[in-house]
N, C-alpha and C positions, 0 to 999 in steps of 0.2 A: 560681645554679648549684651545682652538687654539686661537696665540698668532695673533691679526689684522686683524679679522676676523667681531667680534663685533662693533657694533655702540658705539659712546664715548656718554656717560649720564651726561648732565648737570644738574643743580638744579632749578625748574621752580618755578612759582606761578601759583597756578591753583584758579580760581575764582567760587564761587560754585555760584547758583543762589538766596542762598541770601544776598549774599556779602562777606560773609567770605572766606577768603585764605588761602588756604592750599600749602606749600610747599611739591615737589614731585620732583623724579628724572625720566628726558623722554631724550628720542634720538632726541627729539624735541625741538629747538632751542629757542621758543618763549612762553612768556607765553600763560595759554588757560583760557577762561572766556566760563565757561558751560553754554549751553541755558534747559539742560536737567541734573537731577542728582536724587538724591534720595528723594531726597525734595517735588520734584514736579511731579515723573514718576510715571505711574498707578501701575506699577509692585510692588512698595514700599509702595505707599498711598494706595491703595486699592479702589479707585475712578476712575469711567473709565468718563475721559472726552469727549468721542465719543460716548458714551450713547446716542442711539436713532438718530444719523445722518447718521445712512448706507441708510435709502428708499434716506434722502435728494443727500445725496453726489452720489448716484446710477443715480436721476432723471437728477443733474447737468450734470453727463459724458453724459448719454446719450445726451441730450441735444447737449455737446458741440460737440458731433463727431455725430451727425444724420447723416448727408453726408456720411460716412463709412460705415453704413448699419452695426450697432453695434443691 
């Protein structure tokens, strides 16, 4: 590898959503507290929390942007 070229990796704490912390190494100076991870993502759980809200959330835009002629 070329020598000053890469990002320097410090040692962080990463906070998962349900409190446990995990240490990791990031190019990211601060630790990160997840709102999203494995615990809770539909991709992982297999529960789709949008179940049934596309007509709602379709009726809201239109809605908000009537004027636009959506």
């Amino acid at each position: 590898m070329k020598k000053g070229i890469h990002p320097e990796y410090h040692e962080i704490n990463v906070t998962m959503t349900d409190g446990k912390t995990v240490k990791m190494y990031s190019s990211v100076k601060k630790d990160l507290v997840l709102s999203t991870d494995n615990l809770n993502h539909s991709a992982w759980t297999g529960q789709r929390s949008n179940a049934g809200e596309k007509g709602r959330r379709t009726a809201e835009f239109k809605k908000k942007f009537a004027g636009f002629g959506f």
